[in-house]
ZAZA-727299 format. One record per residue: chain; residue number from 1; residue in one letter; y negated, z negated, x of N, C-alpha, C, O in turn. Coordinates in steps of 0.2 Angstrom, whole numbers. Layout:
BEGIN
   c     k   r     nyy     nzz     nxx    cayy    cazz    caxx     cyy     czz     cxx     oyy     ozz     oxx
   A   NUM   a       Y       Z       X       Y       Z       X       Y       Z       X       Y       Z       X
...
END
This chain:
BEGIN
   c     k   r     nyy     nzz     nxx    cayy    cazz    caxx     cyy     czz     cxx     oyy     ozz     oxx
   A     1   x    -153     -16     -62    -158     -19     -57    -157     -16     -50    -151     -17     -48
   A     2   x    -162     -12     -47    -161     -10     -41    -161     -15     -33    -165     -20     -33
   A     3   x    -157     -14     -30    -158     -19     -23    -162     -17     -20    -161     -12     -18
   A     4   x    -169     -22     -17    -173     -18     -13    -170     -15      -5    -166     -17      -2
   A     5   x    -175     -10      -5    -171      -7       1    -172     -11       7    -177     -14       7
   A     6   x    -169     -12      12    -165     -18      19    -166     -12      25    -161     -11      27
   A     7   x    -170      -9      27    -169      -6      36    -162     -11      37    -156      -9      37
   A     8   x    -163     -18      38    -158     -20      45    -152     -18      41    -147     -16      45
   A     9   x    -151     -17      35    -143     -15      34    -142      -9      33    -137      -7      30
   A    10   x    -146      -7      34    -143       2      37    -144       3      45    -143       8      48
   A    11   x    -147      -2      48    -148      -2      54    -142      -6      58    -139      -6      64
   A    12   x    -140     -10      53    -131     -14      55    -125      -8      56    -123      -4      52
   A    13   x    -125     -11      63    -119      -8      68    -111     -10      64    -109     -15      63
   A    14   x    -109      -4      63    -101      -4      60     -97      -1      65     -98       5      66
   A    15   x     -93      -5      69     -88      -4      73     -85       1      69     -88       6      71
   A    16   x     -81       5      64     -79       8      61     -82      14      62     -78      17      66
   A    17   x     -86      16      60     -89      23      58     -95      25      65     -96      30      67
   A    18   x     -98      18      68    -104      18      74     -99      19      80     -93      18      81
   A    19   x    -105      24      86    -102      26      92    -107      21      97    -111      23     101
   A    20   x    -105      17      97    -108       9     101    -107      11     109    -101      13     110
   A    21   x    -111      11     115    -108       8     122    -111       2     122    -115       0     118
   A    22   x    -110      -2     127    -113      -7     129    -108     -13     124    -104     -12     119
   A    23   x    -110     -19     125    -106     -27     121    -110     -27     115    -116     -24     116
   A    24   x    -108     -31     109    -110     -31     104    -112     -37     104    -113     -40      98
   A    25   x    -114     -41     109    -118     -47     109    -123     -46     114    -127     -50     118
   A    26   x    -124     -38     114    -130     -38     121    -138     -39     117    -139     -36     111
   A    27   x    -142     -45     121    -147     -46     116    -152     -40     112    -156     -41     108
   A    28   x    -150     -33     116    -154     -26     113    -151     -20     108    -150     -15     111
   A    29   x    -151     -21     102    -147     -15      99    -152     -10     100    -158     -10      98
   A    30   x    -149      -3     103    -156       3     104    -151       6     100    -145       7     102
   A    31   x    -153      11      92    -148      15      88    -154      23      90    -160      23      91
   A    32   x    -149      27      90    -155      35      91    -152      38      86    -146      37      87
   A    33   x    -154      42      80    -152      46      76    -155      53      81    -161      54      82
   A    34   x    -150      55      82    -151      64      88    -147      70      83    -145      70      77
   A    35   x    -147      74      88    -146      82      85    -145      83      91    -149      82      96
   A    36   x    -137      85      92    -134      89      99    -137      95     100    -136      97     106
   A    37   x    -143      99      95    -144     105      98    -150     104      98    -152     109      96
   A    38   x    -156      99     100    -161      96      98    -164      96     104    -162      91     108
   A    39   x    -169     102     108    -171     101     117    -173      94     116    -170      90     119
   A    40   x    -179      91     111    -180      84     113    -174      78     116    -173      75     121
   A    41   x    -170      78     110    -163      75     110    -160      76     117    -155      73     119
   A    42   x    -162      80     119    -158      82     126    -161      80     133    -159      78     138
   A    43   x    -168      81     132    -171      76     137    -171      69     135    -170      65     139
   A    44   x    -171      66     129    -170      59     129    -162      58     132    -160      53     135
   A    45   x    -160      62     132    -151      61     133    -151      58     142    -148      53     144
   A    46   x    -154      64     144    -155      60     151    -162      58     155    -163      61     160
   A    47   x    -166      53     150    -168      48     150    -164      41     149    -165      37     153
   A    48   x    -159      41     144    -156      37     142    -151      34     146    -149      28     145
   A    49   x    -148      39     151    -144      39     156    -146      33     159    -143      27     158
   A    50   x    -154      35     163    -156      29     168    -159      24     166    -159      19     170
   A    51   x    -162      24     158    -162      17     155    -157      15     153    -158       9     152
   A    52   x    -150      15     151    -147      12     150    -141       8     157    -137       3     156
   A    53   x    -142      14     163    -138      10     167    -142       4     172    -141       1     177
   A    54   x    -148       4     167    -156      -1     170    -155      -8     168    -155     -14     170
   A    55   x    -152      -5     163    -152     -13     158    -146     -16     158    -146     -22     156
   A    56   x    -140     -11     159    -134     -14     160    -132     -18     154    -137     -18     150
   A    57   x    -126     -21     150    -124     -27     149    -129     -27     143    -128     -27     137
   A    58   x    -137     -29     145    -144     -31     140    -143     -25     135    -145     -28     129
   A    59   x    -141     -21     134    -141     -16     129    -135     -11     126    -130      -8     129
   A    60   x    -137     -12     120    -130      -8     117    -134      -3     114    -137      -4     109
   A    61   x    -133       2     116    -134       9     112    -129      12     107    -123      12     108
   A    62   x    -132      15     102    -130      17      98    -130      23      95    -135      24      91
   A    63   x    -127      30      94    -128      36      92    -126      36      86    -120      33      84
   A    64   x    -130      40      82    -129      42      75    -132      50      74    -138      53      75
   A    65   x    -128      52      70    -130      60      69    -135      61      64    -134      58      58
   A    66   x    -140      65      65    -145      66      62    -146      75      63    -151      77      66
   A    67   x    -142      79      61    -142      86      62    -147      89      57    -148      88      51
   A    68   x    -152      95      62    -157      95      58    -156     104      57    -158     108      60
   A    69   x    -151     105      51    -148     111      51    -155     117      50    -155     122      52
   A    70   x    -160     115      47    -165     120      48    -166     124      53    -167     130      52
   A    71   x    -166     121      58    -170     125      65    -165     123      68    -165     124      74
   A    72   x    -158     120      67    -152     120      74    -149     122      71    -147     117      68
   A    73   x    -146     129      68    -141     130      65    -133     129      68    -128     131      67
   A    74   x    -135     125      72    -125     123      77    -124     115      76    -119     112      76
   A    75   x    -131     112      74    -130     105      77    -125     100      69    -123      94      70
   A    76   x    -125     103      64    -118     101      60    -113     100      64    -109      96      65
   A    77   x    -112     109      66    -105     108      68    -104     104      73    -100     100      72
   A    78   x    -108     104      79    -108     100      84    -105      93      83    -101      89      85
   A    79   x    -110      91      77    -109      84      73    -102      82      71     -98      77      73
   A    80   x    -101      86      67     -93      87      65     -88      88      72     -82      86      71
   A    81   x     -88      91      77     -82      92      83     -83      85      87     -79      82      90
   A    82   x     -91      82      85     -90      73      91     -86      70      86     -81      66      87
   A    83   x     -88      71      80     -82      64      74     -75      66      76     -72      61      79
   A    84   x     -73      72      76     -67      74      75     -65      72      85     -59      70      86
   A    85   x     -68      73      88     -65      70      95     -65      60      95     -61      55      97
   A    86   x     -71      59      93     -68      53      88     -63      50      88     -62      44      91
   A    87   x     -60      53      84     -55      52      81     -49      52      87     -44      48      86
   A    88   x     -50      55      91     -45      55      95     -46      50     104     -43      50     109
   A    89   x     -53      46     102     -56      41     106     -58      45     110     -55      44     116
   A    90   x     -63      50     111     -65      55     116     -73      56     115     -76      61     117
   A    91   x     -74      49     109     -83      53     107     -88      55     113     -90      60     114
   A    92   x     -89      48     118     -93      49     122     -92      55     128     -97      57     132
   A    93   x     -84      57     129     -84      62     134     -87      69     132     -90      73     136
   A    94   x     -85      70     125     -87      75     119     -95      75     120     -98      79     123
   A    95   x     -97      70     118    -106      69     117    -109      74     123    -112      79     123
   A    96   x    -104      67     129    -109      72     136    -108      79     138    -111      82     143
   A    97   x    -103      83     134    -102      91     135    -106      94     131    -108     100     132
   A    98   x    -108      89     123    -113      94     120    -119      95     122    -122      99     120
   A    99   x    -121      88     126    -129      88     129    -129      93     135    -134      96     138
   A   100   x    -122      93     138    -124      98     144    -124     106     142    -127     110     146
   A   101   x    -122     108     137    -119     115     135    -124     115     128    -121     116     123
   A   102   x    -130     113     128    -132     113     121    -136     120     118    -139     122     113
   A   103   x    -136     123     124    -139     132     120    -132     136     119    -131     141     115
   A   104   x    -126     133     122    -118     135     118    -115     131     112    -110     127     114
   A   105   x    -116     131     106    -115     128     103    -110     129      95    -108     124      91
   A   106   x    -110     135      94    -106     138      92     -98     138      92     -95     138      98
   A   107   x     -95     139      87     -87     138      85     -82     137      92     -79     132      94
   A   108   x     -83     144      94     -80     145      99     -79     143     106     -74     144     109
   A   109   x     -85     140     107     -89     137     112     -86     127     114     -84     123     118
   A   110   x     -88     127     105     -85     120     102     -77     117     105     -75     112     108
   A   111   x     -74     123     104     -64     125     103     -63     123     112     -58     120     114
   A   112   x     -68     126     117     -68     123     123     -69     121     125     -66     120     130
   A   113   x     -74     115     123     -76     111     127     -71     104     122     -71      98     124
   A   114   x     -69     106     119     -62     100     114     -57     101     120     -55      96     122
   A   115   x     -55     106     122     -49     107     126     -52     106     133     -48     104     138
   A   116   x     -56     106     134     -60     102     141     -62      93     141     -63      89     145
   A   117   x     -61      94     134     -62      83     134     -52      83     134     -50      79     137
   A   118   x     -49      86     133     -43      85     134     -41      85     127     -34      85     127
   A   119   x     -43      83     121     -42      84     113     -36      87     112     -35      92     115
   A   120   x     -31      83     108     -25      90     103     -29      95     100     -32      94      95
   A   121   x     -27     101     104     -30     106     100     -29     107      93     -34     108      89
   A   122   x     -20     106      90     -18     106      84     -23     101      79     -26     104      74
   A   123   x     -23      95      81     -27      92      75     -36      94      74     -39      94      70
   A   124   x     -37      94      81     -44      98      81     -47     102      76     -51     101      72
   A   125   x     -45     106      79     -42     113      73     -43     112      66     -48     114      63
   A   126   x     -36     109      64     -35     107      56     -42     102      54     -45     104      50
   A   127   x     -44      98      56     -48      93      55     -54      98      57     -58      95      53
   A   128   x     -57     101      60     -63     106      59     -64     110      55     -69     110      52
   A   129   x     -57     114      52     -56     118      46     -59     116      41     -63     119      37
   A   130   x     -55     110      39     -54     106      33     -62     101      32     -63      97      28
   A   131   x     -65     102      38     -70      96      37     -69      90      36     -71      86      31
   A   132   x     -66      89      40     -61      79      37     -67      75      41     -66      69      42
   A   133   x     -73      77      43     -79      71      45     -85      74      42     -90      70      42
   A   134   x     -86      81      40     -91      81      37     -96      76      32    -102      75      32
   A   135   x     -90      72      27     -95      67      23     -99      62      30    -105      61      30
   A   136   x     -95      59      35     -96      56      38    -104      55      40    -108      50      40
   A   137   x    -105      62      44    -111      64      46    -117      66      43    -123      65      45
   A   138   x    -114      68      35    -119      66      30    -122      61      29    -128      60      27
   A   139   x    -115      57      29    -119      50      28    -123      45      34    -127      40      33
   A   140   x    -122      48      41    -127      47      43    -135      49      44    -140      46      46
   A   141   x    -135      56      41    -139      58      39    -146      57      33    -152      58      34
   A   142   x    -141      53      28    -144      51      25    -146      44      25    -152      42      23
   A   143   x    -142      39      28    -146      32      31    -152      34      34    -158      31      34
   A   144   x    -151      40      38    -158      41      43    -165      43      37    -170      40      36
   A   145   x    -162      48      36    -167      50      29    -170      41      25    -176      38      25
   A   146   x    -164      39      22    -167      31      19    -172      27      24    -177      25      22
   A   147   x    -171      27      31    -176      23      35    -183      28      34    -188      26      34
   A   148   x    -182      35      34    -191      39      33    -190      42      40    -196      44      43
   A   149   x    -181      44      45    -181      49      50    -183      55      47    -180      56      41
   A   150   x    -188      58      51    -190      68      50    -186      71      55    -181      74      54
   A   151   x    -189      69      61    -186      73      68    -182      67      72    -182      61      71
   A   152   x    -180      70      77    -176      68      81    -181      70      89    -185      74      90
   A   153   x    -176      65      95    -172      60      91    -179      54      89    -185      53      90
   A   154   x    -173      49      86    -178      44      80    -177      38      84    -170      38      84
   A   155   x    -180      33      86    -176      28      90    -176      20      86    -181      19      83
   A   156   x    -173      15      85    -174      10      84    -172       4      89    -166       4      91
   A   157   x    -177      -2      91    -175      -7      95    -172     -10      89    -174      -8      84
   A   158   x    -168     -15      90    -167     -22      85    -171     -21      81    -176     -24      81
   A   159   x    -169     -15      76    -171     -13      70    -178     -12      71    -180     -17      67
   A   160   x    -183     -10      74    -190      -8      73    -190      -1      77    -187      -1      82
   A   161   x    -192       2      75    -195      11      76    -198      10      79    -203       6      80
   A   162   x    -194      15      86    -199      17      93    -202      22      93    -198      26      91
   A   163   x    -209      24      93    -210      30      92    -208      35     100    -214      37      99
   A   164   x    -207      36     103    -207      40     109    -209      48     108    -208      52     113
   A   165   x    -213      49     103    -217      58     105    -222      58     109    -225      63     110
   A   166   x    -223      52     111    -225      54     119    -222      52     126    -226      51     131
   A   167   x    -216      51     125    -212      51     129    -209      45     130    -212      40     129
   A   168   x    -202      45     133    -194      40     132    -198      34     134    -198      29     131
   A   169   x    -201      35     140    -204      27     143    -207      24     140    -208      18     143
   A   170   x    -209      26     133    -211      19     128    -204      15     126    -206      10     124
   A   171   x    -199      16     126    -193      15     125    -193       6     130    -193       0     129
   A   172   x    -193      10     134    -194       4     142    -198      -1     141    -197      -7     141
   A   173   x    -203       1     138    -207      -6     136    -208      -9     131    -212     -13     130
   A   174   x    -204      -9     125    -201      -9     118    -196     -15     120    -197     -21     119
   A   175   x    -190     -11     126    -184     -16     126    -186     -21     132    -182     -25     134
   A   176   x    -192     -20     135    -194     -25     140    -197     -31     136    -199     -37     137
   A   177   x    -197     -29     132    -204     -33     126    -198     -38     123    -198     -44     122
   A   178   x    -193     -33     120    -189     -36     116    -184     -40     120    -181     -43     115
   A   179   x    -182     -42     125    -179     -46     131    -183     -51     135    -182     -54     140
   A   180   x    -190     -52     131    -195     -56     134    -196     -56     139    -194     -61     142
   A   181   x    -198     -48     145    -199     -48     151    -206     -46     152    -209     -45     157
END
């Protein structure tokens, strides 16, 4: 017997494997499934900036990778060097280097901006090689896919679908809505 399918439980925040800012009791979970090599995803990136330092404390943002290897041939890899800095508690300085340097995004490019977050080069490296995060990003990939994400970025408030293709500032009155303002 199959279990029917749950949004909120592919939509539940895993301290483990989720790249959370904000408290985990802030009454707004906003998750974005993006593509670092995504010009959308990059103007939402700083849109995001100023609604989240709007709302302070009230929201906890969440990144998830949603690499749309079709048309961003970098944005796996991209995906894979945030896990792997990750790993070494550097995701968010990582993030904001690939959003700023998102037309350099290739290997080599990657290998610098790990040495500019300050990353051990040596396990970088290894763990690049070997793809020690690729299942990871897959499998955010595919949670995105189970909720019915196409493109990026994909937004949800406390588990309901923002549309924002016509721009971030619907986002603003979604979480105004969802904080009873």
């Amino acid at each position: 017997m199959n279990t029917p399918f749950n949004p909120a439980t592919v939509l539940a925040v895993d301290p483990a494997t989720d790249h959370a800012r904000g408290p985990a009791a802030a009454r707004v979970t906003l998750v974005e499934y993006g593509d670092f090599e995504c010009p959308s995803c990059r103007q939402a990136h700083s849109a995001l900036k100023i609604l989240l330092a709007h709302y302070g404390e009230q929201v906890r943002f969440v990144f998830r990778h949603f690499p749309l290897r079709e048309v961003h041939p970098h944005a796996e890899l991209a995906a894979e060097a945030a896990e792997a800095a990750a790993a070494q508690h550097r995701f968010w300085p990582f993030y904001e280097l690939l959003f700023a340097h998102q037309l350099q995004l290739d290997e080599k490019h990657v290998l610098r901006y790990a040495e500019e977050a300050g990353l051990d080069m040596a396990r970088f490296t290894n763990e690049m090689r070997d793809h020690v995060y690729l299942q990871r990003v897959q499998e955010q990939l595919e949670s995105g896919r189970r909720l019915g994400v196409r493109g990026t970025p994909a937004f949800y408030v406390n588990g309901d679908f923002c549309d924002v293709s016509f721009g971030v500032n619907h986002l603003h009155t979604v979480i105004d809505k969802a904080l009873g303002q």
